[in-house]
N, CA, C and O atoms as a Tripos MOL2 file, in Angstrom:
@<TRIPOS>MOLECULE
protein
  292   291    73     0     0
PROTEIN
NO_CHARGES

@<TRIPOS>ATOM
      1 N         109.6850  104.1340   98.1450 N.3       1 UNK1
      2 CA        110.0940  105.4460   97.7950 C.3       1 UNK1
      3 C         109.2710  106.4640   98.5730 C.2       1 UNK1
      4 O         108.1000  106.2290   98.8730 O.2       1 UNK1
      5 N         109.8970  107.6110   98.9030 N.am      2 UNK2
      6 CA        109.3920  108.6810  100.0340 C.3       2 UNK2
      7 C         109.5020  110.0310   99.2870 C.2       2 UNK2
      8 O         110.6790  110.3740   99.3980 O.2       2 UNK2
      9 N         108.9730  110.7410   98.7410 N.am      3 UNK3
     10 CA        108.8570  112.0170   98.2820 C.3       3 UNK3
     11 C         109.9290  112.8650   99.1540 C.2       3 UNK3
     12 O         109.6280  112.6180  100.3220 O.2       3 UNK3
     13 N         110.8600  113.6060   99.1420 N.am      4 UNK4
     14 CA        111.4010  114.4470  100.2310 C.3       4 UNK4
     15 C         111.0710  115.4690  100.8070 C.2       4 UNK4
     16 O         111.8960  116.0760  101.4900 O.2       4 UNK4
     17 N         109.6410  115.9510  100.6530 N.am      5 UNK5
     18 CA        108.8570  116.8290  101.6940 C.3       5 UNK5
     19 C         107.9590  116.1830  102.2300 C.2       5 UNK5
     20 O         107.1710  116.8410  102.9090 O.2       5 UNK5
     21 N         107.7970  115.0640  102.1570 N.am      6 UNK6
     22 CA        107.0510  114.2760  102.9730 C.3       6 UNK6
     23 C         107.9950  113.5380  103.9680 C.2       6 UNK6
     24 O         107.6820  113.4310  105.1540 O.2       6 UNK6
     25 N         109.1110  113.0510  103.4880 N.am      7 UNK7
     26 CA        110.0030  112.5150  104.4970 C.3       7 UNK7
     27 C         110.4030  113.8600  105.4850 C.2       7 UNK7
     28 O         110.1980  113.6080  106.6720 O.2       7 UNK7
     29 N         110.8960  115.1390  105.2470 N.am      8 UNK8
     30 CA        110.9790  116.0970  105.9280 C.3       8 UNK8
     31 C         109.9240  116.3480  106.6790 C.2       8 UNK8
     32 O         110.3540  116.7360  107.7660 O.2       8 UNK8
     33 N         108.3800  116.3280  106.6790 N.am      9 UNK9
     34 CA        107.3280  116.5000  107.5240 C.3       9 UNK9
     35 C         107.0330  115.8370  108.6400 C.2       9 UNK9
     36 O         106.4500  116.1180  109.6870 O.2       9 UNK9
     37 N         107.7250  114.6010  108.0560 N.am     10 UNK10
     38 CA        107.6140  113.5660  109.1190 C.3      10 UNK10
     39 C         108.6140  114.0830  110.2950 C.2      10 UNK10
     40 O         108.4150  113.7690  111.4690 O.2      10 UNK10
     41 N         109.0530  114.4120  110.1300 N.am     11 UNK11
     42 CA        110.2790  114.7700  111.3660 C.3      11 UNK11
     43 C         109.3840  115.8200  112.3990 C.2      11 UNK11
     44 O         109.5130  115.7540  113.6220 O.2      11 UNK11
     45 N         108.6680  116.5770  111.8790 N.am     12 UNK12
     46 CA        108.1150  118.1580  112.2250 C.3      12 UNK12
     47 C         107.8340  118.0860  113.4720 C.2      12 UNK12
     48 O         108.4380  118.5850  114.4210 O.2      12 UNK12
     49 N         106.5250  117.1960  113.4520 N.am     13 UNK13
     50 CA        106.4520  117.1820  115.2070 C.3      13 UNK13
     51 C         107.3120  116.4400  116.1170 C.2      13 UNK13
     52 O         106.8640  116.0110  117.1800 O.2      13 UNK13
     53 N         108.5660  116.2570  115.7480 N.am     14 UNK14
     54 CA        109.6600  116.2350  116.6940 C.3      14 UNK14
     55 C         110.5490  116.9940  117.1260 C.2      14 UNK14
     56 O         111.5020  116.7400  117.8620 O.2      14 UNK14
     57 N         110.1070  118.2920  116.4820 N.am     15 UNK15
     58 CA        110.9480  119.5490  116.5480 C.3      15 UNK15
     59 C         110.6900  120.3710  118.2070 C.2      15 UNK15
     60 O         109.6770  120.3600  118.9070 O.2      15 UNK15
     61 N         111.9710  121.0070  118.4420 N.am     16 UNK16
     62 CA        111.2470  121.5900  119.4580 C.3      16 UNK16
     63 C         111.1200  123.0190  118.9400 C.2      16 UNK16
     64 O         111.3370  123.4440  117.8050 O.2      16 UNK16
     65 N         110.6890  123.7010  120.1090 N.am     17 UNK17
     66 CA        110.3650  125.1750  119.8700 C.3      17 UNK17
     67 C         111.5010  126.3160  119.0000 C.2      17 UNK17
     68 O         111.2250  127.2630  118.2640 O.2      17 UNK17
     69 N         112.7820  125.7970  119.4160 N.am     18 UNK18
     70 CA        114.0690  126.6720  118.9850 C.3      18 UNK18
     71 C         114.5180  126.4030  117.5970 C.2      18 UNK18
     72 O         115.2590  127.1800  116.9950 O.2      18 UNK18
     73 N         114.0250  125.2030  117.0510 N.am     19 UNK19
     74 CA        114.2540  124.3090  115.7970 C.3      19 UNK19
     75 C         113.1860  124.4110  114.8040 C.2      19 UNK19
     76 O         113.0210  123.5640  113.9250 O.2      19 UNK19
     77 N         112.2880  125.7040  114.9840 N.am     20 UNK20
     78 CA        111.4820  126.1150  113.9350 C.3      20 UNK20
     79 C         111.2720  127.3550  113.7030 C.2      20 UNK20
     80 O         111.7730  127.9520  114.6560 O.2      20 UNK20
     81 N         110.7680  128.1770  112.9040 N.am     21 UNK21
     82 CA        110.8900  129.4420  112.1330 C.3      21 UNK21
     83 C         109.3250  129.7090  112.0730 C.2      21 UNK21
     84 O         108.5350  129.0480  111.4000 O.2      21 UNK21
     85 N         109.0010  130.8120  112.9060 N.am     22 UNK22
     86 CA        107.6860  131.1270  112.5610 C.3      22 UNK22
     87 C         107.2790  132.4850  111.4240 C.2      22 UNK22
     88 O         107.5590  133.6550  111.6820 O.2      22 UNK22
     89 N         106.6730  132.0980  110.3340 N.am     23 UNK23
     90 CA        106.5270  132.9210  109.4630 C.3      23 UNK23
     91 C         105.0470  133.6400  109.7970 C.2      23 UNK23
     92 O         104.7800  134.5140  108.9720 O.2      23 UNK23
     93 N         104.2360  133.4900  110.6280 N.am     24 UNK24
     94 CA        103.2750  134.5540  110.3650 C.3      24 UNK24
     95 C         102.6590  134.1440  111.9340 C.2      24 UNK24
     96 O         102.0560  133.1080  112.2140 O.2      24 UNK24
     97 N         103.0690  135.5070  113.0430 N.am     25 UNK25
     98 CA        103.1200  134.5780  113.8870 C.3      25 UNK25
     99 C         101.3710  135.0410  114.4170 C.2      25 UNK25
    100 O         100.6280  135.7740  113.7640 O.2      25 UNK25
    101 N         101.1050  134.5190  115.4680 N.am     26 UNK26
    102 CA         99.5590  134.0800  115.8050 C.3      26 UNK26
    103 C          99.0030  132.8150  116.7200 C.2      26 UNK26
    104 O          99.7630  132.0380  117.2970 O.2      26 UNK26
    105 N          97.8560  132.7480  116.7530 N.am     27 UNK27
    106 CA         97.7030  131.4500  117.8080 C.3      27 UNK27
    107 C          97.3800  130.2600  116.8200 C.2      27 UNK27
    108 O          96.7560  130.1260  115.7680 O.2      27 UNK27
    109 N          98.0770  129.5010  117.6370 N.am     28 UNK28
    110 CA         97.7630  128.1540  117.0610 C.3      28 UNK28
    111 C          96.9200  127.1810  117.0070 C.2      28 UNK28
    112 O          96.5940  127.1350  118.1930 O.2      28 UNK28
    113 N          96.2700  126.2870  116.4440 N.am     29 UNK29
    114 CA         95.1650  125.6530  116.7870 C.3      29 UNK29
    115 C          95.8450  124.3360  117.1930 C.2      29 UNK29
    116 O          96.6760  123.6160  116.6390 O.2      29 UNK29
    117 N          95.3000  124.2960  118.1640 N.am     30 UNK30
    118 CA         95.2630  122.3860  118.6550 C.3      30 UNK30
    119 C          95.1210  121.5580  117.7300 C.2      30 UNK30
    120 O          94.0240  121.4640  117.1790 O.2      30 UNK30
    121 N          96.2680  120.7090  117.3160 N.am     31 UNK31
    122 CA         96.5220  119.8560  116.3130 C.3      31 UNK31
    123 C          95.7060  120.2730  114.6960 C.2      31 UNK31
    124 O          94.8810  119.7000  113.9840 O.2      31 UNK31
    125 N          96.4800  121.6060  114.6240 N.am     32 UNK32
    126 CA         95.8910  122.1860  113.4450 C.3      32 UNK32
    127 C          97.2160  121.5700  112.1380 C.2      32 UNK32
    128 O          98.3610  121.1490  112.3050 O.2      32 UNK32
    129 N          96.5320  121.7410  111.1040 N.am     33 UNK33
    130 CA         97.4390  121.6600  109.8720 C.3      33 UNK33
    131 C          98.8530  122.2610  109.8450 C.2      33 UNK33
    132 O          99.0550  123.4710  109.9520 O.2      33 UNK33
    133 N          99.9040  121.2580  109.6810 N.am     34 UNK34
    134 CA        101.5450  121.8460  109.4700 C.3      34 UNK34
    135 C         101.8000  122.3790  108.0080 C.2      34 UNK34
    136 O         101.0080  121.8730  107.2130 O.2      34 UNK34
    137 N         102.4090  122.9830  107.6190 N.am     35 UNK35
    138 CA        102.6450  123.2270  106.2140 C.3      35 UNK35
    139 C         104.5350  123.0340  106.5540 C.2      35 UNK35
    140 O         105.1170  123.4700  107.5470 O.2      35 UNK35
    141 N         105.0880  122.3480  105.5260 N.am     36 UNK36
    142 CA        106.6190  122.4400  104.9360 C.3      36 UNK36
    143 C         106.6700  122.9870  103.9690 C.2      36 UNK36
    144 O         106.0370  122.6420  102.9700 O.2      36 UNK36
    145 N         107.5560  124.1270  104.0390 N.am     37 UNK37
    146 CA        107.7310  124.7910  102.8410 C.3      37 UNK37
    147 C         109.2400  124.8230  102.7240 C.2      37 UNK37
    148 O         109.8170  125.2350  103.7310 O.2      37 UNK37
    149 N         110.0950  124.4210  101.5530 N.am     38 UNK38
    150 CA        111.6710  124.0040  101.1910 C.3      38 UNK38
    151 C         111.8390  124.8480   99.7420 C.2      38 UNK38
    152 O         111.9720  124.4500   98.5850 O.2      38 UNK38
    153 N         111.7650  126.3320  100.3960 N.am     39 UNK39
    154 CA        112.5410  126.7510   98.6000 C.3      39 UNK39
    155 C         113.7730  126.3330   98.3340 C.2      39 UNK39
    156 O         114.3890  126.5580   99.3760 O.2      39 UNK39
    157 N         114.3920  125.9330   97.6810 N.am     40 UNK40
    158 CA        116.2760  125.8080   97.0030 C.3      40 UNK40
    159 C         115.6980  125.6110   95.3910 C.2      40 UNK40
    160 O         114.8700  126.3270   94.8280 O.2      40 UNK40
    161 N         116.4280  124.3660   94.8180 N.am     41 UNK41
    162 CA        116.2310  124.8720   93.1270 C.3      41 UNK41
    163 C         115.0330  125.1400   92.5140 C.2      41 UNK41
    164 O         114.7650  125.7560   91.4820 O.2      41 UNK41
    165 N         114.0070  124.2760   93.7500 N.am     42 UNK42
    166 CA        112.4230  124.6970   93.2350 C.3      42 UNK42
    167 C         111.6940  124.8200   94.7020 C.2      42 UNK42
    168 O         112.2540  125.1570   95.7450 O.2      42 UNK42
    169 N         110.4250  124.4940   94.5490 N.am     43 UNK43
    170 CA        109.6700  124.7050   95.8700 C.3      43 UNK43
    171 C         109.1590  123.7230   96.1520 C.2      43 UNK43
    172 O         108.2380  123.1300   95.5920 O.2      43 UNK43
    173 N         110.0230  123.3560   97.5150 N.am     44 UNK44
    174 CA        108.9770  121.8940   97.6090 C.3      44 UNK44
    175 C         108.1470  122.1360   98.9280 C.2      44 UNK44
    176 O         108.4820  122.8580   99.8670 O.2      44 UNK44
    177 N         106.7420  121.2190   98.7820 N.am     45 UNK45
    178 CA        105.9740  121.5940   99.7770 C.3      45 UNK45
    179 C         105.4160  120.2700  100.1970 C.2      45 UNK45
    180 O         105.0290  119.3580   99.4660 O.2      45 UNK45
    181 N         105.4480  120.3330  101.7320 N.am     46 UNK46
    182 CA        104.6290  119.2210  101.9560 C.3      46 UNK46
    183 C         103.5280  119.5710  102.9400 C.2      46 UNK46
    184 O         103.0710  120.7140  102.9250 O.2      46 UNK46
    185 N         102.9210  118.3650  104.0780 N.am     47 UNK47
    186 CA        102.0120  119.2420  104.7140 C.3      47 UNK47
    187 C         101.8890  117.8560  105.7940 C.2      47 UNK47
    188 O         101.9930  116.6870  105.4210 O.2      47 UNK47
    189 N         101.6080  118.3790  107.4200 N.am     48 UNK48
    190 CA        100.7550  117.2710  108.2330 C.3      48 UNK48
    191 C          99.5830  117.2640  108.2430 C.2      48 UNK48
    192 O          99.3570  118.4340  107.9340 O.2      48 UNK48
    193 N          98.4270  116.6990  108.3990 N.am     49 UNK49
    194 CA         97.0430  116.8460  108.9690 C.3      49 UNK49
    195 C          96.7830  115.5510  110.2190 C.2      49 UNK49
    196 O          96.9350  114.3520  109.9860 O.2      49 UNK49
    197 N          96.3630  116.1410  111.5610 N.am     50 UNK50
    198 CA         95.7570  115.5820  112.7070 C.3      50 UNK50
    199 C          94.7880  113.9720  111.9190 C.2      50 UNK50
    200 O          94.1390  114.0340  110.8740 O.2      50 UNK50
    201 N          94.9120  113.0680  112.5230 N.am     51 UNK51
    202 CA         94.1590  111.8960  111.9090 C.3      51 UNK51
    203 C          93.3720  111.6970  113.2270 C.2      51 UNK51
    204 O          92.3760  110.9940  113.0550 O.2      51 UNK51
    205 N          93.5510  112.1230  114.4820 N.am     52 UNK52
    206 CA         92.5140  111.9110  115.3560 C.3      52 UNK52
    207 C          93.1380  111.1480  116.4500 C.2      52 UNK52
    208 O          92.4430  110.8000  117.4050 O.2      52 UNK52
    209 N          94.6990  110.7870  116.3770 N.am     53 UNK53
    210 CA         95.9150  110.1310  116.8250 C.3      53 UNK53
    211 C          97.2000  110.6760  116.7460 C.2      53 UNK53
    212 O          98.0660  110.9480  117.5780 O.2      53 UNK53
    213 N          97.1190  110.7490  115.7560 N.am     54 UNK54
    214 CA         98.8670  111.4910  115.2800 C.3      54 UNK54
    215 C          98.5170  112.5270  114.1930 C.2      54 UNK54
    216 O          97.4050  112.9240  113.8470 O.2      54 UNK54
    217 N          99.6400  112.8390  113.7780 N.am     55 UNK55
    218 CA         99.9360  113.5560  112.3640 C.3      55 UNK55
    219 C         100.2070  112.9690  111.5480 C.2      55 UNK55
    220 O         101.1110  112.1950  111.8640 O.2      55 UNK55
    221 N          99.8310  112.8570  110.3010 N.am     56 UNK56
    222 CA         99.8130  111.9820  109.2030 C.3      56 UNK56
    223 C         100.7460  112.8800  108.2330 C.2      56 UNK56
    224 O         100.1680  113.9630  108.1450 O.2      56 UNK56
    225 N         101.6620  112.9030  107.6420 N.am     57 UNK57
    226 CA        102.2050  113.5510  106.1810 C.3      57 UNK57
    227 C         102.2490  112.8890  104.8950 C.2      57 UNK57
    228 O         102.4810  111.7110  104.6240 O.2      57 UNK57
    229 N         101.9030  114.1560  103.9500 N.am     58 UNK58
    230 CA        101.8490  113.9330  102.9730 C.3      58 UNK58
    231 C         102.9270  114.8150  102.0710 C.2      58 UNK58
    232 O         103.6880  115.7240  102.4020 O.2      58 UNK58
    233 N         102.6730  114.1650  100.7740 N.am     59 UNK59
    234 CA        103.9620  114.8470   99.4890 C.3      59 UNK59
    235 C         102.8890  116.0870   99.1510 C.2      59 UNK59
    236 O         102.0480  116.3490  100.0110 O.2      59 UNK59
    237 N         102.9080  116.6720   98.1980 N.am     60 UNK60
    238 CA        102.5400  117.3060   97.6570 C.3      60 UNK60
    239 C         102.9680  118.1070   96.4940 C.2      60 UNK60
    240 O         104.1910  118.2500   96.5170 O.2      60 UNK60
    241 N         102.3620  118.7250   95.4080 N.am     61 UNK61
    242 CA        102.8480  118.8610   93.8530 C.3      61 UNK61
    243 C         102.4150  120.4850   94.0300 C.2      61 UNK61
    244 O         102.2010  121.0150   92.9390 O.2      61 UNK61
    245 N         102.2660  121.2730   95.0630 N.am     62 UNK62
    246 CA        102.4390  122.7760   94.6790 C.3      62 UNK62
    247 C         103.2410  123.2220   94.6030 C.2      62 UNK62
    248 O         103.1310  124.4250   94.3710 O.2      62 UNK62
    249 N         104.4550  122.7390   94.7100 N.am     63 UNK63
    250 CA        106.0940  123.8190   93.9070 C.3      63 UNK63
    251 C         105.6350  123.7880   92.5560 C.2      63 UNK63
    252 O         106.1230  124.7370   91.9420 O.2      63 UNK63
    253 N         104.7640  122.9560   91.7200 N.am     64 UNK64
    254 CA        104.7490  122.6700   90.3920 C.3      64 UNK64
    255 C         103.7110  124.2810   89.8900 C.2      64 UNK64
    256 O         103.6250  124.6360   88.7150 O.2      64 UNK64
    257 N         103.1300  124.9330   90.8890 N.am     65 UNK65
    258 CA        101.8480  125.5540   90.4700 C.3      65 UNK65
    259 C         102.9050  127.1610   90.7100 C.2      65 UNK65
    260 O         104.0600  127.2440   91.1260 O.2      65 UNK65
    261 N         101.8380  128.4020   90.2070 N.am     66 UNK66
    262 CA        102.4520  129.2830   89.5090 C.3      66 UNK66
    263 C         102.1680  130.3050   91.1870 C.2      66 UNK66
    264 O         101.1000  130.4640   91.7790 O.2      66 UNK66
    265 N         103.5590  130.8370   91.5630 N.am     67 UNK67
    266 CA        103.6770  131.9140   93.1010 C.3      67 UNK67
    267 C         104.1950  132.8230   92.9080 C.2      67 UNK67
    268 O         104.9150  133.3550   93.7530 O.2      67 UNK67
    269 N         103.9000  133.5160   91.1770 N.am     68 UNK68
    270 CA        104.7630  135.0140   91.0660 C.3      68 UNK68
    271 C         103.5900  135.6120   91.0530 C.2      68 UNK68
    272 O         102.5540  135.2590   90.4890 O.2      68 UNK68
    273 N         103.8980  136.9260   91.9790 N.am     69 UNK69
    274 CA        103.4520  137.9100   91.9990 C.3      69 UNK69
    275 C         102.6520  138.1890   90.4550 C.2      69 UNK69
    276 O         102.8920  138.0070   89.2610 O.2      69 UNK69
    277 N         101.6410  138.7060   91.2490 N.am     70 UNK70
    278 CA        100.3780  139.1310   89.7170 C.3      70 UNK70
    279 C         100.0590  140.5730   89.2900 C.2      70 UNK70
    280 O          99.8880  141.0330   88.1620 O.2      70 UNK70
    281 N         100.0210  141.2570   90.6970 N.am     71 UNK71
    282 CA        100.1060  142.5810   90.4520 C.3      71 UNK71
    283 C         101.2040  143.0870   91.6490 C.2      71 UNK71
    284 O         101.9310  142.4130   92.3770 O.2      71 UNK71
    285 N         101.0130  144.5890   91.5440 N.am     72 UNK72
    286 CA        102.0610  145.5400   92.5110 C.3      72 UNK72
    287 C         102.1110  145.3350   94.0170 C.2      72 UNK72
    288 O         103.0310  145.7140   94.7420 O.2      72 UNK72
    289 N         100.7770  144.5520   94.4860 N.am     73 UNK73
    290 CA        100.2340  144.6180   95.5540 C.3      73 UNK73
    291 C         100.4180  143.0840   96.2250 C.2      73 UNK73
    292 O          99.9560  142.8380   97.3400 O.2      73 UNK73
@<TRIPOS>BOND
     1     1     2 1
     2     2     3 1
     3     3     4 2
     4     3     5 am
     5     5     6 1
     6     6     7 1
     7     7     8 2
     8     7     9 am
     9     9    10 1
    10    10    11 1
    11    11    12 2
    12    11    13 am
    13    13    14 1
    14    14    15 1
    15    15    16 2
    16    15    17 am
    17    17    18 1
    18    18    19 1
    19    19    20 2
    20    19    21 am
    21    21    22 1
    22    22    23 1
    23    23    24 2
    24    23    25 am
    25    25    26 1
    26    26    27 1
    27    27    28 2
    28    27    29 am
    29    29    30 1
    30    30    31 1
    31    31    32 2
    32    31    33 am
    33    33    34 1
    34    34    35 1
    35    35    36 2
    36    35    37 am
    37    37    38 1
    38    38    39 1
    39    39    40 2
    40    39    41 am
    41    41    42 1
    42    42    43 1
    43    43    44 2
    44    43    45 am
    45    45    46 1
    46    46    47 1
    47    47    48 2
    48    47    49 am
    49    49    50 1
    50    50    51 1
    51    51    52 2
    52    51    53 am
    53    53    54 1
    54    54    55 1
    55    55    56 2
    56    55    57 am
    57    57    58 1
    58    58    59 1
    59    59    60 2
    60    59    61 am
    61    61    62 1
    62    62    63 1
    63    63    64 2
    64    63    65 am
    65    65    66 1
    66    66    67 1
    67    67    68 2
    68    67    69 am
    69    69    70 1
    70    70    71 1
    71    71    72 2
    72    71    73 am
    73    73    74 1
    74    74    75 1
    75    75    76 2
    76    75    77 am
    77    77    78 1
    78    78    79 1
    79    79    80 2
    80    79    81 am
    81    81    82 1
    82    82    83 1
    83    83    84 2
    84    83    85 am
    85    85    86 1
    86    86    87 1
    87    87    88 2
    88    87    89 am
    89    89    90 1
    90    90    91 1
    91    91    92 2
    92    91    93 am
    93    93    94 1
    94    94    95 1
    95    95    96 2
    96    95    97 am
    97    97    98 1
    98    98    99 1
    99    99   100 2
   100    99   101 am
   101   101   102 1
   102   102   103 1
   103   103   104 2
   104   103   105 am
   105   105   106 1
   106   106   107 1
   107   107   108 2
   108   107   109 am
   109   109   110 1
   110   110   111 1
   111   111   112 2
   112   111   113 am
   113   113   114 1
   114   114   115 1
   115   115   116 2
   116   115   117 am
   117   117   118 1
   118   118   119 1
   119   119   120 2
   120   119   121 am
   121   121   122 1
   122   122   123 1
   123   123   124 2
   124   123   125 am
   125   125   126 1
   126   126   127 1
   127   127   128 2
   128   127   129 am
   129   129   130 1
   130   130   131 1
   131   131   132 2
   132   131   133 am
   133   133   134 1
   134   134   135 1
   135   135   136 2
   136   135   137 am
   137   137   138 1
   138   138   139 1
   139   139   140 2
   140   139   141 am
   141   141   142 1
   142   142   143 1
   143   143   144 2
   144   143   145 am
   145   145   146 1
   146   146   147 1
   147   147   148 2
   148   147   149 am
   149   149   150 1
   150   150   151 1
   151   151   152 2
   152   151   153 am
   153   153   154 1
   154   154   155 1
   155   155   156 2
   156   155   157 am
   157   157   158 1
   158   158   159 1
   159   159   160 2
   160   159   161 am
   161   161   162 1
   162   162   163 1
   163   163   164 2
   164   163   165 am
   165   165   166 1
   166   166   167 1
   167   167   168 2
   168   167   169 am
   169   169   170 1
   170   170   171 1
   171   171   172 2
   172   171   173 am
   173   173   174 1
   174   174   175 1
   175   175   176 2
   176   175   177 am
   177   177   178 1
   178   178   179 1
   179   179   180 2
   180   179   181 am
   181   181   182 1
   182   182   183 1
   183   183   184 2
   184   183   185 am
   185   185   186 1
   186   186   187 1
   187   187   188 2
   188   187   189 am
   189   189   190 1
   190   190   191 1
   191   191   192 2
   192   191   193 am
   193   193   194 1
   194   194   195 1
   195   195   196 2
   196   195   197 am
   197   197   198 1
   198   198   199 1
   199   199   200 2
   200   199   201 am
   201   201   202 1
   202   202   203 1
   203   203   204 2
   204   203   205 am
   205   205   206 1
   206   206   207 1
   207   207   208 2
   208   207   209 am
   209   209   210 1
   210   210   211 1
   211   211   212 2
   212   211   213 am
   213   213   214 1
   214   214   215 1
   215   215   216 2
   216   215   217 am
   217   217   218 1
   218   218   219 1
   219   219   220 2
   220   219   221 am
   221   221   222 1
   222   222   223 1
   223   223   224 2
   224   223   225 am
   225   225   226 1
   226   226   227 1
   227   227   228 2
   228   227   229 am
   229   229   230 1
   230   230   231 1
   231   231   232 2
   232   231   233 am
   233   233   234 1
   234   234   235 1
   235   235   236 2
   236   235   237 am
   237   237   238 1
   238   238   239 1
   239   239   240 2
   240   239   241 am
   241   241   242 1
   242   242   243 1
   243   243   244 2
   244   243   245 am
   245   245   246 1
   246   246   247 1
   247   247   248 2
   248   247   249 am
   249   249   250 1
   250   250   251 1
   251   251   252 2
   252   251   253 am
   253   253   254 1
   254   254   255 1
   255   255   256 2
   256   255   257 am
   257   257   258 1
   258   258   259 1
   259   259   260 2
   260   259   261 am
   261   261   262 1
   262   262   263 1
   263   263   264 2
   264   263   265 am
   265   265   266 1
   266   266   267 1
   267   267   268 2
   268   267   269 am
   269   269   270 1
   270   270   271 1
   271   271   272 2
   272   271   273 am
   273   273   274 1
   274   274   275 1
   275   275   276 2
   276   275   277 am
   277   277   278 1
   278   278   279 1
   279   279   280 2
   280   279   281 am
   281   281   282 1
   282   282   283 1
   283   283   284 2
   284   283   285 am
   285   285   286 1
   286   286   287 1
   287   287   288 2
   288   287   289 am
   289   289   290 1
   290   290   291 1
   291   291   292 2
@<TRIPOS>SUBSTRUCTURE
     1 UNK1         2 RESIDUE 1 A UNK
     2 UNK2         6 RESIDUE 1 A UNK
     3 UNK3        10 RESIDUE 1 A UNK
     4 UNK4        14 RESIDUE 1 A UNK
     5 UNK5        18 RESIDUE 1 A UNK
     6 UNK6        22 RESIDUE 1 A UNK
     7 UNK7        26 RESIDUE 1 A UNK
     8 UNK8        30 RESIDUE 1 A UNK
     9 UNK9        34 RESIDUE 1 A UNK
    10 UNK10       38 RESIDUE 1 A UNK
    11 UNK11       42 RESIDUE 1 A UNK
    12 UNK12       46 RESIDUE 1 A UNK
    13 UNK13       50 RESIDUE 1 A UNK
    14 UNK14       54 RESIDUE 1 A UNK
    15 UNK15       58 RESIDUE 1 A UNK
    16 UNK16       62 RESIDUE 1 A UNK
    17 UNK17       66 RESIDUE 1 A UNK
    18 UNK18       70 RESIDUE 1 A UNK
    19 UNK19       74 RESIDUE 1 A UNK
    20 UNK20       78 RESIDUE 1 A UNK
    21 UNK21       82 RESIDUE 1 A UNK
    22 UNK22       86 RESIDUE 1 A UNK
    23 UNK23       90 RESIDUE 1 A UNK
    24 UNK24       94 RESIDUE 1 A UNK
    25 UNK25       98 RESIDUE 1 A UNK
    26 UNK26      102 RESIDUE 1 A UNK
    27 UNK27      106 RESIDUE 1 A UNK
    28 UNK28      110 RESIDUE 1 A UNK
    29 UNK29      114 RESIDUE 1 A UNK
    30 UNK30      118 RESIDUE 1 A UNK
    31 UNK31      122 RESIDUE 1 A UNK
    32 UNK32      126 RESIDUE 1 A UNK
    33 UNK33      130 RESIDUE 1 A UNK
    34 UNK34      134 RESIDUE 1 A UNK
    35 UNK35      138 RESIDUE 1 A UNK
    36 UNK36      142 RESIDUE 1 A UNK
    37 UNK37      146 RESIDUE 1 A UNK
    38 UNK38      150 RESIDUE 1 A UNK
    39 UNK39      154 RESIDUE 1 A UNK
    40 UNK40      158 RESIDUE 1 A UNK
    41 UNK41      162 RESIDUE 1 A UNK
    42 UNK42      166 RESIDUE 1 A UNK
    43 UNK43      170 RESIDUE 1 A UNK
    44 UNK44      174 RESIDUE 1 A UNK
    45 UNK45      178 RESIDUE 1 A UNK
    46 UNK46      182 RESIDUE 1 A UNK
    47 UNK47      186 RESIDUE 1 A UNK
    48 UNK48      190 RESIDUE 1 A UNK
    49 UNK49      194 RESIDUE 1 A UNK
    50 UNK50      198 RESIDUE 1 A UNK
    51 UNK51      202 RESIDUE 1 A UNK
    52 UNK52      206 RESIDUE 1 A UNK
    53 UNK53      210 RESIDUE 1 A UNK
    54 UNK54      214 RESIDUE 1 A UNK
    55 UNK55      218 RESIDUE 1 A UNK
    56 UNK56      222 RESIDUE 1 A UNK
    57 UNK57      226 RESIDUE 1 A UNK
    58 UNK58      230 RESIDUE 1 A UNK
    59 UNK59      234 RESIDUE 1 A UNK
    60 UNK60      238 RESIDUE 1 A UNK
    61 UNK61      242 RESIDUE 1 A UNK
    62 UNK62      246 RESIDUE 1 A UNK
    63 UNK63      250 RESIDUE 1 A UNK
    64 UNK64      254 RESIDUE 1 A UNK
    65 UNK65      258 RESIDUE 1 A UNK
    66 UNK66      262 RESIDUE 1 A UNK
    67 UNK67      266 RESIDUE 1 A UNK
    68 UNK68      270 RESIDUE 1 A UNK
    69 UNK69      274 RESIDUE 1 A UNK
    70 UNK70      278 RESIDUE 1 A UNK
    71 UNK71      282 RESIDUE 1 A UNK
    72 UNK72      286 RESIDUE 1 A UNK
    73 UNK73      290 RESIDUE 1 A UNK
């Protein structure tokens, strides 16, 4: 069994440049941390991290944690 933001991460670094969405744009670090982020009925999140070879992905349980706004700001 494969979590489905972890199976989606896995794909990531096969993406090319035109096949991704940059949300905050800036420089990148050399084999820095990927984040997946999948809002639809909830939020699913997954993530890569560099192992020193490849990119490794993982599932992850922060759609479960609380992302409403706290104050005005």
């Amino acid at each position: 069994m494969l979590n489905d933001l972890e199976a989606t991460a896995i794909a990531v670094p096969h993406l090319g440049p035109d096949q991704v969405a940059t949300l905050n744009p800036g420089a990148a670090a050399a084999r820095g941390n990927i984040a997946v982020v999948a809002p639809g009925t909830g939020l699913g999140v997954g993530f890569l991290f560099w192992t020193g070879e490849r990119y490794q992905a993982c599932a992850s349980e922060a759609g479960h944690t609380s992302f409403a706004p706290r104050n005005p700001q």
